[in-house]
C-alpha positions in Angstrom: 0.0 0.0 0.0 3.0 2.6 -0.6 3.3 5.0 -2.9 5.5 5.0 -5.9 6.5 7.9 -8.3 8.8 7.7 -11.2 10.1 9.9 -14.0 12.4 9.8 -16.7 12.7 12.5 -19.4 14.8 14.0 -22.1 16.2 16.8 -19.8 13.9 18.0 -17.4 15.0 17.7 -13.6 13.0 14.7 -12.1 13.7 15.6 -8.2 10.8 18.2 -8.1 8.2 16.1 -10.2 9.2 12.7 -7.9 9.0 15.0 -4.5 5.8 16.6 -5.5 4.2 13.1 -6.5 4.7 11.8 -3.2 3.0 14.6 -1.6 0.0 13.4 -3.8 0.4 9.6 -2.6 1.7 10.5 1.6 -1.7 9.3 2.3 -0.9 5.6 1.1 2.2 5.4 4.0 3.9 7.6 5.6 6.3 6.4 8.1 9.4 7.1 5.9 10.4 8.1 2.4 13.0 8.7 -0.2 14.2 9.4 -4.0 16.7 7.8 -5.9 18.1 9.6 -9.4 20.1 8.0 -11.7 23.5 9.7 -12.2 26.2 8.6 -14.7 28.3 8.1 -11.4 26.1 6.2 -9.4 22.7 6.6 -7.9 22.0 9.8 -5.8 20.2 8.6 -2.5 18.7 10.3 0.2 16.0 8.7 2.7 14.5 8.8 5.9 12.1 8.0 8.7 9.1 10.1 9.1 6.8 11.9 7.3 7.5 13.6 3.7 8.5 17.2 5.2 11.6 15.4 7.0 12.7 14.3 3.4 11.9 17.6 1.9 14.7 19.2 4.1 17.5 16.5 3.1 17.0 17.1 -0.8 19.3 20.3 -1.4 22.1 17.3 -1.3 20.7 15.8 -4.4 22.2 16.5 -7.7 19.8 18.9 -9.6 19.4 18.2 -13.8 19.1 14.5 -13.4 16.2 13.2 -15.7 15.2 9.8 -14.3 14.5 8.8 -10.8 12.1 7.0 -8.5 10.6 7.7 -5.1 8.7 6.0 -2.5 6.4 6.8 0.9 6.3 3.7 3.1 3.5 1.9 5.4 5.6 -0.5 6.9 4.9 -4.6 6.6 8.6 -5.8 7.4 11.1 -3.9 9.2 10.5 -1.2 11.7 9.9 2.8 9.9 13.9 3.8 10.2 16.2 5.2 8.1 17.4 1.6 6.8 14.2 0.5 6.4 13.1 3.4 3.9 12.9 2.9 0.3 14.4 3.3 -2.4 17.4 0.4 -1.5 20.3 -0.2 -3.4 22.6 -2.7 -4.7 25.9 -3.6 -3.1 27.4 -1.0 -5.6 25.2 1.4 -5.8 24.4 0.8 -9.6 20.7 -0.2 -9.2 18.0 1.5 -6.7 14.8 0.0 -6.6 10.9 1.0 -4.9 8.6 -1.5 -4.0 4.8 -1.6 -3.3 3.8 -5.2 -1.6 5.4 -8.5 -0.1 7.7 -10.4 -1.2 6.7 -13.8 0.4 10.2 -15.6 -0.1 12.1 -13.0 0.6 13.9 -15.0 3.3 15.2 -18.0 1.1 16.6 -15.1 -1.2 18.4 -13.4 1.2 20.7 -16.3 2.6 20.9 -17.0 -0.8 22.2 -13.9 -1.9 24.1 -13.1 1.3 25.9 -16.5 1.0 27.0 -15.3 -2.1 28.4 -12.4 -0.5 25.6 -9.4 -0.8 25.5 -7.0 1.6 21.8 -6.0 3.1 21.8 -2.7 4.8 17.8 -3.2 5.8 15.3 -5.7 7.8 13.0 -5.3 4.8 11.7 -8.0 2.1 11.8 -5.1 -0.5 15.9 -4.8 -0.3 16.3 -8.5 -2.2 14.9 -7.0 -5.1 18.2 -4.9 -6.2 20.5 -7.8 -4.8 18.7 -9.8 -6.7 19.2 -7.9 -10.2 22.7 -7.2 -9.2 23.6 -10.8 -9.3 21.3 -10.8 -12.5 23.7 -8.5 -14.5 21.2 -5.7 -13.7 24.0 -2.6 -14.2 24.7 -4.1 -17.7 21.4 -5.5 -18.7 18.4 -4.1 -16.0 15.6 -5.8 -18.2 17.1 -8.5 -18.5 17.7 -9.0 -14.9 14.5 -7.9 -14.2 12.8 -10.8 -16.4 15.1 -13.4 -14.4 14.6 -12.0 -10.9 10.8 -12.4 -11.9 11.2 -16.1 -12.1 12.3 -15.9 -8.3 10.1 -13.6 -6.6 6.7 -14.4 -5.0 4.4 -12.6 -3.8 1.8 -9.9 -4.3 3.8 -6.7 -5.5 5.1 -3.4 -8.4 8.0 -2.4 -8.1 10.1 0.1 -10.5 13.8 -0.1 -11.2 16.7 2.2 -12.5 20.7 1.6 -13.2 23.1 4.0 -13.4 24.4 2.6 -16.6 20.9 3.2 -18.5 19.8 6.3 -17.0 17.4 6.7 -19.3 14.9 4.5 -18.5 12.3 3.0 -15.6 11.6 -0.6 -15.3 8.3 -1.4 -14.0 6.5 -4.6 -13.0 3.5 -5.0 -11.7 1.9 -8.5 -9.8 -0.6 -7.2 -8.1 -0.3 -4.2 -6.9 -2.1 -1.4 -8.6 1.1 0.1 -11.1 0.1 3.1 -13.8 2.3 4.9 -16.7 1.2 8.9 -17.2 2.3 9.7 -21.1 3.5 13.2 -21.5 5.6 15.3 -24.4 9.5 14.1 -24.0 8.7 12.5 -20.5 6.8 10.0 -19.1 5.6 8.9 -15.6 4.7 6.6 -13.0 2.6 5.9 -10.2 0.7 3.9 -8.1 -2.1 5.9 -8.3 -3.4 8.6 -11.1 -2.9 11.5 -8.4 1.2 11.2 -8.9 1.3 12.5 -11.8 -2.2 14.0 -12.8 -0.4 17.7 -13.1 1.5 16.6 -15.9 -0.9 14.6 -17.7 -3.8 13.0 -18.0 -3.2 10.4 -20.3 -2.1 7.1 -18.8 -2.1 3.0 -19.5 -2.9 0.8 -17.0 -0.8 -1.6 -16.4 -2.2 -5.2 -15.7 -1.1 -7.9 -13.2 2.3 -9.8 -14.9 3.3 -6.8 -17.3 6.6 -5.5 -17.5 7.2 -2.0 -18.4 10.5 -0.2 -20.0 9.9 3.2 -19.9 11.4 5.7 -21.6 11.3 10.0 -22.3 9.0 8.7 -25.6 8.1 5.5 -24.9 6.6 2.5 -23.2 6.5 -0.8 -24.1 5.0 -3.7 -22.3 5.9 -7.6 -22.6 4.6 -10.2 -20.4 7.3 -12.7 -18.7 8.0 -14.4 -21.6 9.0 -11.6 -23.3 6.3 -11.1 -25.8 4.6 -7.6 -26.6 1.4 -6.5 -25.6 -0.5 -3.6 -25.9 -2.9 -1.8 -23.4 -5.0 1.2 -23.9 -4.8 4.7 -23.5 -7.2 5.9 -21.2 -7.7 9.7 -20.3 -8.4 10.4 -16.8 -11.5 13.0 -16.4 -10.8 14.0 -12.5 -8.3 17.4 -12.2 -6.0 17.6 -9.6 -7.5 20.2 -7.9 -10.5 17.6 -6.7 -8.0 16.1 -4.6 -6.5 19.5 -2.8 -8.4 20.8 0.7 -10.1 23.8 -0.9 -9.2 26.1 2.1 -10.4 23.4 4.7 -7.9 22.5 7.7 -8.1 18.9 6.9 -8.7 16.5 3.9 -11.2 14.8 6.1 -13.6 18.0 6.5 -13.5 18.7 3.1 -14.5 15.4 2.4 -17.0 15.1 5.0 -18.5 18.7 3.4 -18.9 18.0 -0.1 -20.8 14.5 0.5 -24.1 16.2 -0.7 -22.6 17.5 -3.7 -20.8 13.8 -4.2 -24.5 12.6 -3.8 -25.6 14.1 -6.1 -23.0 13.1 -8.8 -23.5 9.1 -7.8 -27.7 9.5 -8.1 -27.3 11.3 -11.4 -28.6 9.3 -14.2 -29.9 6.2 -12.5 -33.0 7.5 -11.9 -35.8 7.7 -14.2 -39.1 7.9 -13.7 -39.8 6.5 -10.2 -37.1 4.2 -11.2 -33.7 2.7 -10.8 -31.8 2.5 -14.3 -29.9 -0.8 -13.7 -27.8 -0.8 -16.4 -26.2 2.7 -14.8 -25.0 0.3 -12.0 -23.2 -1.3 -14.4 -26.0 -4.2 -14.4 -28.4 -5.5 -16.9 -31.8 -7.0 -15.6 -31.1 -11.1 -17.0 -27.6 -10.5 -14.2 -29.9 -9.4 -11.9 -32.8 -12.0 -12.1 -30.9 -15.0 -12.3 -29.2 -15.1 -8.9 -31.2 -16.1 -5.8 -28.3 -15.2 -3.0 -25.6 -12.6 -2.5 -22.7 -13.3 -0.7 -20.8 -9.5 -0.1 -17.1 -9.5 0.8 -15.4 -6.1 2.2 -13.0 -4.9 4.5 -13.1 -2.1 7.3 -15.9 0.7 6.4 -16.5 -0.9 3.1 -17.5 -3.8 5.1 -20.0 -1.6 7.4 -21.4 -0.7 4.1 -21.8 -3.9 2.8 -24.1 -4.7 6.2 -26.2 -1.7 5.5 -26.8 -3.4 2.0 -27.5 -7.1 3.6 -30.4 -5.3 5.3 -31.9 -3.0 2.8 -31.8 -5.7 0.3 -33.3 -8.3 2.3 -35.8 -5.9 3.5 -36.7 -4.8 0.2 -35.9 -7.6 -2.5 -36.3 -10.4 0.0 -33.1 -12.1 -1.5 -31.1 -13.5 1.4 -27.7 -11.6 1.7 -24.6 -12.8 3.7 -21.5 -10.3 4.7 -18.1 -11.2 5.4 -15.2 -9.9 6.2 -13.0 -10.2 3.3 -9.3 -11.2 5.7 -12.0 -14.2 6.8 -14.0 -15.4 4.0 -11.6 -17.3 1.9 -10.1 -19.7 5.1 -13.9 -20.1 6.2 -14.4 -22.7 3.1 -17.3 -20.8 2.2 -20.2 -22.5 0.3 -20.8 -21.0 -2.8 -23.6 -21.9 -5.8 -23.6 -20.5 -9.2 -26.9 -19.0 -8.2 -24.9 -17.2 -6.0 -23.7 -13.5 -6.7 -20.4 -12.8 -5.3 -20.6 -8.9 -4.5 -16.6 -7.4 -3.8 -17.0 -3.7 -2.2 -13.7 -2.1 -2.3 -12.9 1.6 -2.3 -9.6 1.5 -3.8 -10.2 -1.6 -5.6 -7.0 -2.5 -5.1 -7.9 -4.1 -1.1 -5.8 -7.2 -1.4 -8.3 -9.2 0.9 -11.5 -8.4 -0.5 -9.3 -8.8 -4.4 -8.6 -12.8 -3.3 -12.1 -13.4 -2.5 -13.2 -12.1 -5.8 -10.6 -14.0 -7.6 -11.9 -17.6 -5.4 -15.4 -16.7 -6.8 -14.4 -16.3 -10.2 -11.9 -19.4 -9.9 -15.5 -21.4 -8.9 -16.9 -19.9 -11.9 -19.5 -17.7 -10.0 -20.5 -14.4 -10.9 -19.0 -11.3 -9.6 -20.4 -7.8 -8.9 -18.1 -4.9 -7.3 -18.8 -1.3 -5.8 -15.6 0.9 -6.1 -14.5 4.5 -6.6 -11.6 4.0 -8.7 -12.3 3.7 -12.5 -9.0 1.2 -13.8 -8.8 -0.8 -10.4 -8.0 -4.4 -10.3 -11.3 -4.9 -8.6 -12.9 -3.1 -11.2 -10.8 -4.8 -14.2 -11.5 -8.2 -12.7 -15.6 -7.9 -11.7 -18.0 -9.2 -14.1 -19.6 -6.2 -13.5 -18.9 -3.1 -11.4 -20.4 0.1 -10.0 -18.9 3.2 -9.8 -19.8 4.9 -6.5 -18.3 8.3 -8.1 -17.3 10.0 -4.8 -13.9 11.2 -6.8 -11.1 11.1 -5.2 -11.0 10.5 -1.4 -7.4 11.6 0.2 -8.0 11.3 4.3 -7.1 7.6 5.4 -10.8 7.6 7.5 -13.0 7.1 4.8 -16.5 9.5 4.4 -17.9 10.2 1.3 -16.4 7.0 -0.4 -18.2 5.0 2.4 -21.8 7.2 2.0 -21.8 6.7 -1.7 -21.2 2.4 -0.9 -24.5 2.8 1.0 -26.2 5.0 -2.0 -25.1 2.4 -4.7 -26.7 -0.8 -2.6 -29.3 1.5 -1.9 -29.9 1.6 -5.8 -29.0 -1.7 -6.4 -32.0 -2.9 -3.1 -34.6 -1.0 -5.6 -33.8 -2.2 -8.3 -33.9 -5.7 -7.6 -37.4 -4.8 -5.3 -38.8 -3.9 -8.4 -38.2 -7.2 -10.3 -39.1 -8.9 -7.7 -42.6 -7.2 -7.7 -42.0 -5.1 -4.8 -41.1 -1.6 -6.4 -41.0 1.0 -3.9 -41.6 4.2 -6.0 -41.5 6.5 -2.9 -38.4 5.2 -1.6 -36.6 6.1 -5.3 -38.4 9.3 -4.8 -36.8 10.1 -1.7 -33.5 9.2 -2.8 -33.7 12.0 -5.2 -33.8 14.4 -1.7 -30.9 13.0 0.0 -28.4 15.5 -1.4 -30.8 18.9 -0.3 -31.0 16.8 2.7 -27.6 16.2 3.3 -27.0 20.5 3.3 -30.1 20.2 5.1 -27.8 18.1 8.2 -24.7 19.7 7.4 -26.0 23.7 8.4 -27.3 22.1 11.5 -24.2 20.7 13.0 -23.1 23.7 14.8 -23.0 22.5 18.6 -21.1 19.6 17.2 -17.9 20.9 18.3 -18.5 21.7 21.7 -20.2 18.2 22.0 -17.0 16.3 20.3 -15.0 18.5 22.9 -16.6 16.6 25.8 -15.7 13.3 24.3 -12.3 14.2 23.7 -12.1 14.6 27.7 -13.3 10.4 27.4 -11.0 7.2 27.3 -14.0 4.8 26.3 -17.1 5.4 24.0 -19.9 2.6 23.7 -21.9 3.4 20.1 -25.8 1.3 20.4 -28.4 1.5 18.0 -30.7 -1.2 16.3 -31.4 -2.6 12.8 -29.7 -0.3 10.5 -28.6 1.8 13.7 -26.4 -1.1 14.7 -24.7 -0.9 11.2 -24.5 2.6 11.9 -22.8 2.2 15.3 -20.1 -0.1 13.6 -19.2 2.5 11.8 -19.3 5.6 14.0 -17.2 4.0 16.5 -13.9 2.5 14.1 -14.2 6.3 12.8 -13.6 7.6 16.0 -11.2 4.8 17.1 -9.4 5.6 13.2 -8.9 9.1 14.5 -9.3 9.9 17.9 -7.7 6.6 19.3 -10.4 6.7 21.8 -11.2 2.7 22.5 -14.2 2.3 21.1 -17.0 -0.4 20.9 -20.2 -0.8 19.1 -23.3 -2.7 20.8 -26.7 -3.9 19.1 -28.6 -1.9 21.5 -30.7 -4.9 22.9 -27.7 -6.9 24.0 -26.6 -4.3 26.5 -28.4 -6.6 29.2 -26.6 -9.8 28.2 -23.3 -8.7 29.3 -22.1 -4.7 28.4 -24.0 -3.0 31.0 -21.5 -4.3 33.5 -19.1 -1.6 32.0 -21.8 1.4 32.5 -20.8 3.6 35.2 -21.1 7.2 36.0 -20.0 9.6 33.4 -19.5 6.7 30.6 -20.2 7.8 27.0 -22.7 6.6 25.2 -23.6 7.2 21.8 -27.0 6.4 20.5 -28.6 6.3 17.1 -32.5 5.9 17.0 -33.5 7.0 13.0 -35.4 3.2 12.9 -39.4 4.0 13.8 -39.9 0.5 14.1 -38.1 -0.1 17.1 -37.1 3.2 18.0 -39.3 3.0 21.7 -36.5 -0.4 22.4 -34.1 1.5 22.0 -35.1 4.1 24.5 -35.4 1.8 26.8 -32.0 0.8 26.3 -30.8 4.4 26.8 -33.3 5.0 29.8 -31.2 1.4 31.2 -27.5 3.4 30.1 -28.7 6.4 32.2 -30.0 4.8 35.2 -26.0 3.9 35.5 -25.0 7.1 35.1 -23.8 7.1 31.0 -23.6 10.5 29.5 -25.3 10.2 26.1 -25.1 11.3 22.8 -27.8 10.8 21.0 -28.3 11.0 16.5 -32.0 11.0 16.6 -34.8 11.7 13.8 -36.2 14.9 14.4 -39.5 13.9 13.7 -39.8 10.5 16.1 -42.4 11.8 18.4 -39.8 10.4 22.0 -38.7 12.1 25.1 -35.8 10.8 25.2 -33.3 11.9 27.9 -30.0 12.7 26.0 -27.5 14.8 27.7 -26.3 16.0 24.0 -28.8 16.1 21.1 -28.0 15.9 17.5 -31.5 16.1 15.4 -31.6 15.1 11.8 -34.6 15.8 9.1 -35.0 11.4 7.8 -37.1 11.8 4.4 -37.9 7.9 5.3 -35.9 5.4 8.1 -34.7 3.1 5.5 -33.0 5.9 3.8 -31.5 7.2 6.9 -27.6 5.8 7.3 -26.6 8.2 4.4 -27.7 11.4 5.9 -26.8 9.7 9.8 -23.4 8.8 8.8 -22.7 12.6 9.3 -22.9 13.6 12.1 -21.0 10.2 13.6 -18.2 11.6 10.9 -18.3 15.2 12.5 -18.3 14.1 16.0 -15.2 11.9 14.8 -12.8 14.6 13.2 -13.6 17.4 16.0 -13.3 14.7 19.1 -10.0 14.1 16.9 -9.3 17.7 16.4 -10.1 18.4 20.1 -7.1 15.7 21.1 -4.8 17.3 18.5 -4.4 14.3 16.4 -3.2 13.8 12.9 -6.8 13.7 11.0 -5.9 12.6 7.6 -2.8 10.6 8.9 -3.8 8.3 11.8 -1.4 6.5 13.3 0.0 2.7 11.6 -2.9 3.5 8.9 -2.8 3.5 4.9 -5.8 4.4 2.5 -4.8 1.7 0.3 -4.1 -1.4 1.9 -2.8 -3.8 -0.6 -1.0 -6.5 1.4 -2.6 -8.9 3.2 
């Protein structure tokens, strides 16, 4: 889940492209980086621990003019975050640099290979065999070459780029895996491991897909597989600028994404409504896929997978077509039982999740068919889904996901209507109010002003209990991993009516509680479990609809306008997202960089 930038052109410098594509990918790791150029003499290093800004003060001892070089932001999966550990690493002789996204899963049996053959390793990392390797390879004479041989060797999940001193004019790239794309510009081309790297240069780009090999050149790429033959991929022009992915004058990537969710509403419902009704084939679905499966199994990981239980229960609920949800790090070791009546539903908002990417592949191994919910055009999720919807959220930066996770719940939202309707049970009304979520969502968003003060007193807390029922519950999942994401306040959610069987033992005076009640039909239960919090002495917080006719003794009230219950966790997921980022704000954390988090996590 790192983040990788290359360049190599005729003769423009590559240091302040490579620097500047990192500060577009920091959000994919960020407990060390570092840039490597390819001199005549050698490659220029400099790396370190910490975030990008400690890098940004070391570069002034980098050679300025050089015209190829890689650079790399790190999440850590072997080896502590130190200055050894950092990428790029280097060969014994300082010929060949490499940066790596993934795990290499023998890296072990490599290394006392290559160490009994005399290599040096400077690191405790799996990533460092992949320049010993091409330096036994011949890599400073012949890097492709090498790089084809050391392919043969390596296992695991992975891209990496390489460069030699002796052909500074050129990139090799290689992709297994992890998500690995080439911008095309005029006398210089670029790389990435995500469109955002180089999106200021260009917007044209080829994806490339898992087992290609890429030499990459100032005016040209070309792409063989292992075996050396030549394949062609297609250009593809991004449509998203740049500026989409900057704050916009907010103090956090987070807010700003948390702000424009009823704008990003508005831009998933467009088009796949008509009429009273849901336009399947704008889901990326046709009706004959839709009708001919009697079961959906959804796979997802983290808020995706919090999503994915809002959709088991709207779809039940409104297609009566029997929906189970796993987590994605679970399902493949559970030896799940699978049909080909079964749809296999992947909801991923990279799609690139390397969990919920090897329960997609089992399902398509077992010839089932597969259906994924993403926000990244060009993913492998996307690439390798029978079928896919686009959630359309654009691009998300803050790790703690908001409006990608909002626009999950508006997609199965469509997808629960439209498979209602064929199965006689159209709900007109409900596709009616969907069309009002967005004016809603302002509607929520102008009301939020005592938020701050409220997230203020949690931020005094160590321990937060989240309750609600039915969708509530789903709800509560989410709210509290947000504020645990962010806050590191320990955090647990509770169906509300299980409080008896065990949780109320941890109720004392002055404990949190946070309580959702937008469900009517068992919104008087779930007084009663707050009336059973308070007699205990909990402070509550309570997300309520404003129009549920309850005295309900909250100590903190936050009162939303519900169009209809069932269409509630969109414009609820707000304020739990707000009373998140300022509890988080309040403690002085890092918002859009919590602690040992990634955006994109690709390993498993």
């Amino acid at each position: 889940m790192c983040g990788i930038v290359g360049f190599v052109g005729e003769k423009d410098d590559a240091l302040p492209f490579i620097f500047n594509g990192l500060k577009r990918l920091e959000y994919r790791g960020y407990d060390s980086s570092g840039i490597a150029l390819a001199a005549q003499d050698g490659i220029a290093l400099q790396k370190t621990e910490g975030k990008l800004a400690a890098l940004g003060e070391l570069l002034g001892a980098l050679p300025s003019g050089i015209p190829c070089g890689i650079g790399h932001t790190r999440w850590a999966t072997h080896g502590r975050p130190t200055d050894e550990n950092a990428h790029p690493h280097v060969d014994c002789r300082g010929k060949i640099a490499t940066v790596h996204n993934g795990i290499i899963e023998n890296f072990q049996v490599l290394r006392e290979e290559l160490m009994a053959k005399g290599h040096l390793f400077r690191s405790d990392t799996d990533s460092e065999v992949i320049p010993q390797l091409l330096e036994d390879y011949g890599g400073a004479d012949d890097l492709e070459g090498a790089v084809r041989k050391a392919e043969m060797r390596l296992q695991g999940a992975y891209a990496f780029l390489a460069i030699s001193s002796t052909h500074p004019d050129r990139i090799v790239a290689v992709r297994r895996t992890s998500p690995l794309i080439v911008g095309l510009g005029e006398g210089a081309n670029y790389l990435g491991s995500d469109f955002s790297a180089f999106l200021a240069a260009t917007k044209r780009a080829l994806i490339l897909e898992n087992g290609d090999l890429a030499v990459v050149t100032p005016n040209q790429v070309t792409i063989t597989n292992l075996a050396g033959d030549r394949i062609e991929r297609p250009v593809i022009t991004v449509t998203w600028d740049i500026k989409q992915a900057e704050r916009g004058g907010y103090p956090h990537f987070m807010l700003k994404e948390i702000m424009e969710q009823p704008d990003v509403w508005g831009d998933c419902l467009l088009g796949r409504i008509h009429e009273d009704e849901v336009v399947p084939q704008e889901l990326g679905l046709d009706v004959g896929q839709l009708t001919h499966y009697k079961r959906i199994q959804i796979v997802a990981a983290g808020t995706a997978y919090h999503a994915g239980l809002v959709g088991k229960s709207l779809i039940e609920r409104l297609a009566r077509i029997p929906v189970n949800v796993d987590v994605a790090s679970e399902f493949r070791y559970s030896h799940p039982i699978l049909d080909k009546e079964t749809m296999v539903m992947a909801i991923s908002q990279s799609g690139e999740t390397a969990d919920t990417l090897a329960c997609l592949r089992l399902a398509r191994e077992k010839g089932l068919f597969t259906y994924s919910i993403t926000n990244t055009v060009g993913s492998t999720v996307a690439r390798e889904s029978d079928a896919v919807g686009f959630t359309l959220a654009g691009p998300e930066v803050a790790v703690a996901s908001t409006k990608a996770y909002t626009t999950q719940i508006l997609v199965l939202t469509l997808l629960a209507l439209a498979l209602a309707k064929l199965q006689g049970q159209a709900r007109p009304d409900l596709v009616r109010g969907l069309v009002q979520i967005p004016a809603l969502g302002h509607t929520v968003l102008n009301r939020m002003d005592g938020i701050k003060s409220m997230a203020t007193r949690l931020a005094q807390t160590h321990d937060v209990f989240y309750i609600g029922r039915g969708l509530d519950y789903a709800l509560a999942m989410e709210g509290q991993l947000k504020i645990k994401e962010i806050s590191y306040l320990h955090a647990e959610a509770y169906a509300a009516g299980e409080l008896k069987h065990g949780t109320l033992a941890l109720i004392e005076e002055g404990t949190p509680v946070v309580a959702i009640v937008t469900e009517h039909d068992v919104a008087e239960k779930t007084v009663s479990n707050i009336l059973e919090v308070k007699a205990r002495g909990a402070e509550v917080w309570g997300i309520v609809d404003e129009k549920l006719p309850l005295t309900v003794p909250l100590d903190h009230r936050l009162a939303i306008p519900i169009a209809e219950p069932l269409l509630a966790p969109v414009l609820a997921a707000v304020p739990l997202q707000l009373l998140a980022y300022h509890t988080a704000v309040a403690k002085g954390q890092d918002v859009d960089q919590p602690r040992n988090l990634a955006k994109s996590v690709t390993v498993e």
